[in-house]
C-alpha positions in Angstrom: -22.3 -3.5 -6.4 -22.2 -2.2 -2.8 -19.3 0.0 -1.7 -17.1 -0.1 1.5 -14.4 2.0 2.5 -11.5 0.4 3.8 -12.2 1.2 7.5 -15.7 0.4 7.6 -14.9 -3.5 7.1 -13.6 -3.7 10.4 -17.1 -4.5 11.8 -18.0 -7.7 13.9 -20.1 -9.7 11.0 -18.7 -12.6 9.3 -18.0 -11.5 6.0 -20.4 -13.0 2.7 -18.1 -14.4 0.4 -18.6 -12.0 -2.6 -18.2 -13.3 -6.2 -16.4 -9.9 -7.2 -14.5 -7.2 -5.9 -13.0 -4.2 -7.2 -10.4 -2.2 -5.0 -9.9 1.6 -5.9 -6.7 2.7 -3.7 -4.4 6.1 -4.9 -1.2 7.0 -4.2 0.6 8.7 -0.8 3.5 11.3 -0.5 6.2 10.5 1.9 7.8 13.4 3.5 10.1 11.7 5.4 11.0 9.9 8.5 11.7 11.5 12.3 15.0 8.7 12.7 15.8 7.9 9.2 18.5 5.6 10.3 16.1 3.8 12.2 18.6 2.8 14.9 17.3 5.2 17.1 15.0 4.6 20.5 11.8 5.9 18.2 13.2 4.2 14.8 12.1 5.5 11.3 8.3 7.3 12.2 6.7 8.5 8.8 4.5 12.0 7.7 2.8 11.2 4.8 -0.4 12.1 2.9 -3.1 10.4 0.9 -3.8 11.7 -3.0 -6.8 11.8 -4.6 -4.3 10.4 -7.8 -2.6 8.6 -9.5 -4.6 5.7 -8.4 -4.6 1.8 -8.6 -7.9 0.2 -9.5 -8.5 -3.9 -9.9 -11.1 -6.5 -9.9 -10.9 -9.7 -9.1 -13.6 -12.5 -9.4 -13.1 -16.3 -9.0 -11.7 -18.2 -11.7 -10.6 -21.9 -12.9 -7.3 -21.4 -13.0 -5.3 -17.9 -11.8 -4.6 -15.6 -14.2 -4.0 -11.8 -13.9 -4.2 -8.9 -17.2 -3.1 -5.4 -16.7 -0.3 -3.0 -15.8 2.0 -4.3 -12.9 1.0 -7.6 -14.0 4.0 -9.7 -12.8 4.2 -8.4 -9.2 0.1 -8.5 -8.9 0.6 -12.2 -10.0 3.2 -12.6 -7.1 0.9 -10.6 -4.5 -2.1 -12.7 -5.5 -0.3 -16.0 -5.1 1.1 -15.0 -1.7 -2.4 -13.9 -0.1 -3.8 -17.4 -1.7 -0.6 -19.1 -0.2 -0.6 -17.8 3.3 -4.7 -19.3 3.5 -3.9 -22.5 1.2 -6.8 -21.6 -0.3 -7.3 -22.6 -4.2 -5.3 -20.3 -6.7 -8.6 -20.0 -9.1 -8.7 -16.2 -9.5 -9.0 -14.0 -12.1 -7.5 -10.0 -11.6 -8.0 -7.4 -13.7 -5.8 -4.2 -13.4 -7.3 -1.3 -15.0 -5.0 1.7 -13.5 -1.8 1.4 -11.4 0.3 3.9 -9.4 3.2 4.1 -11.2 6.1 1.8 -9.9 9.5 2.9 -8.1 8.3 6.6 -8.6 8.1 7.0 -4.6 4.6 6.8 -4.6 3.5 4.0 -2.7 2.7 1.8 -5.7 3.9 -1.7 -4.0 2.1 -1.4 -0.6 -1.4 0.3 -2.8 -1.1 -2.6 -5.0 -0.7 -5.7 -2.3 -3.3 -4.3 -0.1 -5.6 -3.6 -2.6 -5.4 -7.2 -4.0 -5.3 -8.5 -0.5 -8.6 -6.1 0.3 -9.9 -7.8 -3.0 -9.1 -11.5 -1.5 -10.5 -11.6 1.0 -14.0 -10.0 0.1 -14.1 -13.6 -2.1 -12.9 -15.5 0.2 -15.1 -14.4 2.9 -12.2 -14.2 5.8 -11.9 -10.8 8.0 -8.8 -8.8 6.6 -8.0 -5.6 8.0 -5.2 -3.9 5.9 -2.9 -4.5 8.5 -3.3 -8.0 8.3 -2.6 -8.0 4.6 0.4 -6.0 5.0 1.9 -8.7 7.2 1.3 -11.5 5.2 2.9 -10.0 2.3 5.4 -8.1 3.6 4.7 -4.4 3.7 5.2 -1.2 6.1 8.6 -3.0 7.7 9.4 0.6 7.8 6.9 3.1 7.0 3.0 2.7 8.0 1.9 6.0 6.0 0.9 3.7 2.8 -1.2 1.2 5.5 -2.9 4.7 7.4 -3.9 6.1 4.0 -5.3 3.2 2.8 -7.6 3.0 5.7 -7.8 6.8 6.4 -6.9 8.6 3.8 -5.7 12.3 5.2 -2.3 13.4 6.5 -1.3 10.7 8.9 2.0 10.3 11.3 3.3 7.1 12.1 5.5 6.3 15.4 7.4 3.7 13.7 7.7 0.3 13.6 6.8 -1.7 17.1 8.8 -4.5 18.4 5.2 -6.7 18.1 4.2 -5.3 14.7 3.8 -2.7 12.0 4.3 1.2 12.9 1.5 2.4 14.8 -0.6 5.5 13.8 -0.2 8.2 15.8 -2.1 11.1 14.0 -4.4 11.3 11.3 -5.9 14.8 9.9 -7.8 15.7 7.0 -5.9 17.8 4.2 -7.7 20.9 3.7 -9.8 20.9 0.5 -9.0 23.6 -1.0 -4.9 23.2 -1.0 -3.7 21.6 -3.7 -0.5 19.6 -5.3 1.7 19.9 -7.9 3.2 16.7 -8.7 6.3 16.2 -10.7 7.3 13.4 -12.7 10.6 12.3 -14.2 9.4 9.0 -16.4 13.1 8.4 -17.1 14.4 7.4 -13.8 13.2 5.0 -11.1 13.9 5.0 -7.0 15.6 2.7 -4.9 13.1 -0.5 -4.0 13.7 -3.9 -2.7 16.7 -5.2 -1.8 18.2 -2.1 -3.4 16.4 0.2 -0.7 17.3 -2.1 2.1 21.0 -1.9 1.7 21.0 1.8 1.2 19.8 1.9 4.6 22.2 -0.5 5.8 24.9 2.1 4.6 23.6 4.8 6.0 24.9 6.9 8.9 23.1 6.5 12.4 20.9 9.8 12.6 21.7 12.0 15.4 19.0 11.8 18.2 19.2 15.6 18.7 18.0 15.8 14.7 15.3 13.5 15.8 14.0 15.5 18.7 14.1 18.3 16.7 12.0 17.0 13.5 9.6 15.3 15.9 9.2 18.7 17.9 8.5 20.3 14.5 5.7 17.6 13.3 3.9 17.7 15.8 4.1 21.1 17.6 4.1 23.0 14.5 3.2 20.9 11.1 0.1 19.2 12.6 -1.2 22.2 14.9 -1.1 24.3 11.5 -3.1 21.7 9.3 -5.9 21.6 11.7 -6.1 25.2 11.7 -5.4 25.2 8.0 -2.1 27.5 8.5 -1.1 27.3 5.2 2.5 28.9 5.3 3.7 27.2 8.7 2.7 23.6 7.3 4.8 24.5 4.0 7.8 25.8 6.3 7.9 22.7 8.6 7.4 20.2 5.4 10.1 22.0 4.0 12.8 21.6 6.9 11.5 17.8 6.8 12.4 17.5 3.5 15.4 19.8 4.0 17.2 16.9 6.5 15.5 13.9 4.3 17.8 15.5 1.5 20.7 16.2 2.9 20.8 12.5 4.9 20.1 10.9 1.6 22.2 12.6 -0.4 25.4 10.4 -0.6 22.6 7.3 -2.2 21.1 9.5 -4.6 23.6 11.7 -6.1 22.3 15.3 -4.2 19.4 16.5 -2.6 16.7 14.6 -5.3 17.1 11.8 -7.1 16.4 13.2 -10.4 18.4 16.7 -11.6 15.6 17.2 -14.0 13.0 17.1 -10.8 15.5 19.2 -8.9 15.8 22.0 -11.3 12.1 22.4 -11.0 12.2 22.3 -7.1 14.9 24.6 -7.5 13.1 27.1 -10.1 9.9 26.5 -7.8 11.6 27.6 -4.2 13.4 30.8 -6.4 9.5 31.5 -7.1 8.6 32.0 -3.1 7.3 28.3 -2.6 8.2 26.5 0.7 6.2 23.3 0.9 8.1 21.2 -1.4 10.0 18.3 -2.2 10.6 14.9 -3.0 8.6 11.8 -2.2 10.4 8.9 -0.5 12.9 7.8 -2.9 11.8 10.4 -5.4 11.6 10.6 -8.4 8.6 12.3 -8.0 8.9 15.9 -6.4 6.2 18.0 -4.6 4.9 21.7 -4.3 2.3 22.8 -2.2 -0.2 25.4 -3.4 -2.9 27.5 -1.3 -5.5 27.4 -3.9 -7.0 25.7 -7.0 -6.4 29.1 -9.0 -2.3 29.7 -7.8 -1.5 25.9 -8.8 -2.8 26.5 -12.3 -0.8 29.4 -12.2 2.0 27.4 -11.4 1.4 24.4 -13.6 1.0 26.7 -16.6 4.5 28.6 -15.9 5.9 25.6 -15.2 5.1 23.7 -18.6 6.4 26.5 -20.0 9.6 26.4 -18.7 10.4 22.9 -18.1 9.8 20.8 -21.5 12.1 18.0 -21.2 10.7 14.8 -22.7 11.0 12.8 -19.5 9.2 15.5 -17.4 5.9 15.8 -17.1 3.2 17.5 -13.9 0.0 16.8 -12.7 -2.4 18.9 -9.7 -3.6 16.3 -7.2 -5.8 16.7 -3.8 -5.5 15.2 -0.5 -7.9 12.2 -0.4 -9.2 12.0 2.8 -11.0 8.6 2.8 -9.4 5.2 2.6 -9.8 2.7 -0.2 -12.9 2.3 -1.8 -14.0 -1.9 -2.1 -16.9 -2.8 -4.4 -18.8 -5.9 -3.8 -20.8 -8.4 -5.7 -22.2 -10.9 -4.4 -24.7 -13.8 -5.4 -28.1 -14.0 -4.6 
């Protein structure tokens, strides 16, 4: 089976229709938007970050009739039928879903999961797909390009926001340093706002004063990214932290206070009484965030932490930046 990344298939050779493919994509952080409103001149405009886990991994092969097995069955069957529909090609496939990001936990899982099975696609079906194609054709990144960028890129990417002609452009992509890690925090009791749900919270919203746009855009990019490329630890933790800081506070009246979980919020809270600055909660949350410097302080952490936190419906995980895209397996006959 020969393995691509995500990026690499956007050479000029007519693709070879492959008789399988299996798609290995992981989930992102979202730290927040620069104009969350986005009804500004530079709407919405994403920081986000590719992690090496949880992950969403499928195969699919060609089949007699369509059928799909796995978790996140019903919306894979929907995503697989909409790729199919938008070529008329034959619905004969077969997709198997070993692992999937976990759903509405402000992870990415819905754009991982339709670009992966569009990735898969159109490895069978021979036709040149770039993720960005796939995205259009089933819907994704109307807002946020950071689940797109890391599925090609991987890293710590910024997005300008969405074009007038198209999907949010990528403005900067970085590596995350190796040896940071992060603490991931789960509430398996609540979900976050998706769907039609999510777009009319934003339609609620307030518009988001331009001067708090300047301002977060100033400290993205003259601060945040200058300090990950020189792998300043404390000043990218201080300016994720004001990010998340505004994200809270604007979102606040939707979710019921700064996070969308108390339980996740009492461990942010506990977390930031401990000294830790880089932290918060991803997209719609429910799953919070803490940055640590090494591999050795977030084992520290995780191991106070599981001590002190032992709600049911809690649970943590350490991840790493992944900074590659989305690995696609091929077999083909012959």
């Amino acid at each position: 089976m020969a393995a691509v990344s995500a990026e690499s298939r956007k050479s000029g050779k007519t693709p070879i229709p492959a008789r399988k493919a299996t798609v290995t994509t992981t989930a992102r952080l979202h730290f927040g938007f620069l104009d969350p409103s986005g009804r500004g001149p530079r709407p919405f405009g994403s920081f986000g970050l590719s992690l090496d886990r949880p992950r969403t991994r499928l195969t699919l092969t060609k089949a007699d009739a369509l059928s799909v097995t796995g978790p996140e069955r019903e919306r894979a069957e929907r995503l697989l039928r909409g790729i199919a529909a938008s070529f008329r090609f034959p619905k004969g496939y077969a997709l198997q879903i070993e692992e999937a990001i976990p759903p509405h936990a402000g992870l990415g899982s819905g754009t991982q999961l339709a670009l992966a099975i569009g990735s898969a696609f159109a490895a069978l079906a021979g036709v040149r797909l770039d993720p960005q194609d796939v995205a259009s054709r089933l819907g994704r990144g109307a807002r946020s390009g950071i689940g797109i960028a890391t599925f090609s890129l991987g890293g710590v990417v910024l997005d300008g926001g969405p074009r007038q002609d198209g999907l949010p452009h990528l403005v900067s992509r970085l590596p995350f340093p190796p040896e940071w890690r992060v603490l991931l925090i789960f509430d398996s009791e609540l979900r976050g706002l998706a769907g039609p749900g999510e777009t009319a919270a934003f339609d609620t919203l307030p518009d988001f004063p331009a001067s708090e746009t300047d301002e977060l855009s100033r400290r993205v990019t003259s601060s945040a990214l200058p300090a990950l490329a020189a792998a300043d630890f404390a000043t990218f933790c201080e300016q994720v932290g004001a990010l998340q800081a505004a994200m809270g506070a604007y979102f606040a009246p939707l979710q019921g206070g700064l996070y969308a979980s108390p339980r996740v919020g009492a461990v942010l809270d506990w977390l930031r009484g401990e000294g830790v600055t880089g932290l918060g909660q991803s997209s719609w949350g429910p799953t919070g965030f803490a940055f640590a410097a090494s591999q050795a302080e977030s084992l520290s952490l995780l191991s106070r932490l599981r001590a002190a936190f032992q709600h049911p419906g809690l649970s943590f995980e350490l991840a790493q930046g992944r900074n590659e895209g989305a690995k696609i397996e091929t077999s083909v006959d012959g």
